[in-house]
N, C-alpha and C positions, 0 to 999 in steps of 0.2 A: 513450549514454543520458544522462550527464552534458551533454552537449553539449544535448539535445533541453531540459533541466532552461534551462541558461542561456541557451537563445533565447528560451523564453516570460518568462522574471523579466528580461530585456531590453525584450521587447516590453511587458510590463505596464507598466516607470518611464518608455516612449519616448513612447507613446501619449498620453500628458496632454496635453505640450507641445505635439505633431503638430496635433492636430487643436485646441487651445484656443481658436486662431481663430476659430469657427464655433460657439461655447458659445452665444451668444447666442438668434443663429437658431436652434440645433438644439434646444433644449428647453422653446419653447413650441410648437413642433409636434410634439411625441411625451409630454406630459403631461398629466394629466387633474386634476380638482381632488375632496378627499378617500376616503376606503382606502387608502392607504401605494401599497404599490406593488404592480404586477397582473402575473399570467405565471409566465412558468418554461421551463423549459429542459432541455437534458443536452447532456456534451460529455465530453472524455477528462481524467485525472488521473494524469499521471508524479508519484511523490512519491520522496524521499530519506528511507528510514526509517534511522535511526538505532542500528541492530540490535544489541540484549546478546549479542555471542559469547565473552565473557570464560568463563562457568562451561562451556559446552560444550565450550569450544579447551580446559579444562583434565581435562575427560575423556576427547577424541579422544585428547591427549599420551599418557595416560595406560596406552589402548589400543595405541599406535604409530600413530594414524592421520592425514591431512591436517586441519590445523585451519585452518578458515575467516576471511577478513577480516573485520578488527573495524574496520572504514572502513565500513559500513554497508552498505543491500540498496538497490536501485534497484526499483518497484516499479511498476507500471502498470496502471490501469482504468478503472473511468468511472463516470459519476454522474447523476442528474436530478432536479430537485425542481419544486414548484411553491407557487405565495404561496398561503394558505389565508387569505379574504376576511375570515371572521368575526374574525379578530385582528390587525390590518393590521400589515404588517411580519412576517409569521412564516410562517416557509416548511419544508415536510415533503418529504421524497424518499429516497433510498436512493441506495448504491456501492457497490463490490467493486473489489478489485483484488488485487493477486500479484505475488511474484518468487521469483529463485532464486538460492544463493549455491553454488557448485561448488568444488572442489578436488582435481585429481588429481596421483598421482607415481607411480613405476618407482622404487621402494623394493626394489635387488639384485634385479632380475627378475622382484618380485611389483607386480603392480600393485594399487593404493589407489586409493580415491574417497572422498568424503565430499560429499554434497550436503545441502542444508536450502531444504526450498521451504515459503513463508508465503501462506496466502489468506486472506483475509476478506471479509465483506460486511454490511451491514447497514441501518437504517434511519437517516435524517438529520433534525435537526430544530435550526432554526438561527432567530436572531433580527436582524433587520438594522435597523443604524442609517445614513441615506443621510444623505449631504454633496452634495447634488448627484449628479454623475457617481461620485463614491466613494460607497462602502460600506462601513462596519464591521458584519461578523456574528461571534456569539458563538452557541456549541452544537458538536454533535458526532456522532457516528456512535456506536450502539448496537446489536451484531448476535454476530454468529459467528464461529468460521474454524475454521483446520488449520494445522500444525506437520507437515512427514513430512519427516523427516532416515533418509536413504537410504547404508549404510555395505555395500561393494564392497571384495571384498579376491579376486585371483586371479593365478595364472601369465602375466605378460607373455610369453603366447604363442598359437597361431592353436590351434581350439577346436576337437574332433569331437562330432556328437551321440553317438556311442557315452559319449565321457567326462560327459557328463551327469550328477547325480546319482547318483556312484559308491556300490555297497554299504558299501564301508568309508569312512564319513564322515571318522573319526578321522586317517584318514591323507592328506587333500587338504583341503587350506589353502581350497580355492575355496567364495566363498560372499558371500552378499547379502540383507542385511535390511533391511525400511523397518519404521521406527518410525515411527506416527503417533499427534497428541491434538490432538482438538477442545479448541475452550476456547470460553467468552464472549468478546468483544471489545469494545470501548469507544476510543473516539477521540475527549477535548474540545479546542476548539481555538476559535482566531481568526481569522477570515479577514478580509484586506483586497481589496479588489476592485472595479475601474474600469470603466465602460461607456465600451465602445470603439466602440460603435455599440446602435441600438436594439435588436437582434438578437445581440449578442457584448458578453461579458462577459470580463475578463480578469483569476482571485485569484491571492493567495498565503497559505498559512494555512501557520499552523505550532501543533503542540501537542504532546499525548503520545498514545502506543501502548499502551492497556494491555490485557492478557489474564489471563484466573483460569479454572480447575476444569478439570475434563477428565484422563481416563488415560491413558497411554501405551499404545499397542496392539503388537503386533510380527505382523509380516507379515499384517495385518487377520485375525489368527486367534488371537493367545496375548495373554493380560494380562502386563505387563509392573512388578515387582515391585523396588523398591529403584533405584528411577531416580534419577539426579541433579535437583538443583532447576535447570534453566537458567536459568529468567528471562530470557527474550529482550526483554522490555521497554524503550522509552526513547520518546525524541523524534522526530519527524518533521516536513518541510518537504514542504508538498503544490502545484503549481502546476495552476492550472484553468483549461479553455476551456470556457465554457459558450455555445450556441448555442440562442437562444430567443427569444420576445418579450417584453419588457419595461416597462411605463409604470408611471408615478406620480404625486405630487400636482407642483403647480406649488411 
């Protein structure tokens, strides 16, 4: 995943130079004269979020449980917008995307998990200032998501349906709950971004991750009462292939 991260931020600074030759030619025959720029696109978004597991690793400890990388979450989805004419240069669309952070151990024969999976999605709405083949956009992503941190605790060993949910709870350790909470989400940022051809767009944005409100649920049946504040908030580095058509002014 890493790797997938640093082929595209390679191929974004390679591009420039590669094709600069042909700057000339290429862009009075792919430009039109006034409305900023026309089109839109969609294409996939690997991003490197930056994930707060500091206050959670210090409740898992707290439990005995596996605490999560605080190296952050690799995260993958996709996106599409399109330039809305009436205000040239300003472009509307939507994303989503997801990932997952795991951690297991054979803690004296009981087995442990701790997983935290992050989704979101929402609307985009972005303002772009073109240099030519470059682009500077400012704006962000405003929408939704989910948190469900999934905590596994059982006997490292092979399973009968008989031993299923045994009558005497009290006396078997085995057991598995997911917590989940929606929240708001919000994503402002900067994207910088090269046309690599009229058709293919190639950014890099970086900004923050923020989320607010929302309750903890426990096994999407009980409210969940005296939760720790996690805060899984921070920074993010997002790389984009957008695949579309593209014109502008001369």
């Amino acid at each position: 995943m890493k790797q997938t991260l640093i082929l595209m931020l390679i191929l974004l600074f390679a591009a420039g130079p590669a094709i600069a030759q042909d700057e000339d030619d290429y862009r009075p025959n792919r430009r039109q004269r006034g409305g900023g720029i026309v089109g839109g696109g969609g294409g996939v978004t690997p991003t490197w979020f930056f994930l707060n597991t500091q206050n959670l690793n210090t409740a898992l400890a707290e439990k005995g449980f596996p605490q999560l990388s605080e190296d952050g979450l690799f995260m993958f989805g996709g996106h599409g917008y399109a330039y809305i004419l009436l205000i040239p240069n300003l472009r509307l669309g939507g994303m989503g995307f997801g990932g997952t952070l795991e951690e297991r151990r054979d803690f004296g024969g009981l087995y442990q998990s701790t997983r935290l999976e992050v989704g979101a999605g929402g609307v985009t709405i972005e303002y772009v200032i073109p240099f030519g083949r470059f682009h500077v956009a400012l704006g962000g992503m405003i929408g939704g998501g989910s948190y469900t941190l999934t905590m596994t605790q059982a006997e490292n060993t092979d399973k009968t349906w008989g031993g299923l949910f045994p009558s005497d709870l009290g006396s078997n350790p085995r057991g598995r709950h997911e917590l989940e909470r929606s929240f708001l989400a919000w994503q402002p940022g900067l994207t910088l971004e090269y046309e690599v051809h009229p058709f293919v767009i190639l950014g890099l944005t970086g900004g923050w991750y923020g989320s607010s409100g929302g309750e903890w649920r426990l096994d999407d049946q009980f409210d969940m009462t005296e939760m720790p504040d996690f805060d899984f908030d921070g920074g993010f580095v997002r790389l984009g292939l957008t695949v579309g058509l593209f014109l502008g002014e001369n």
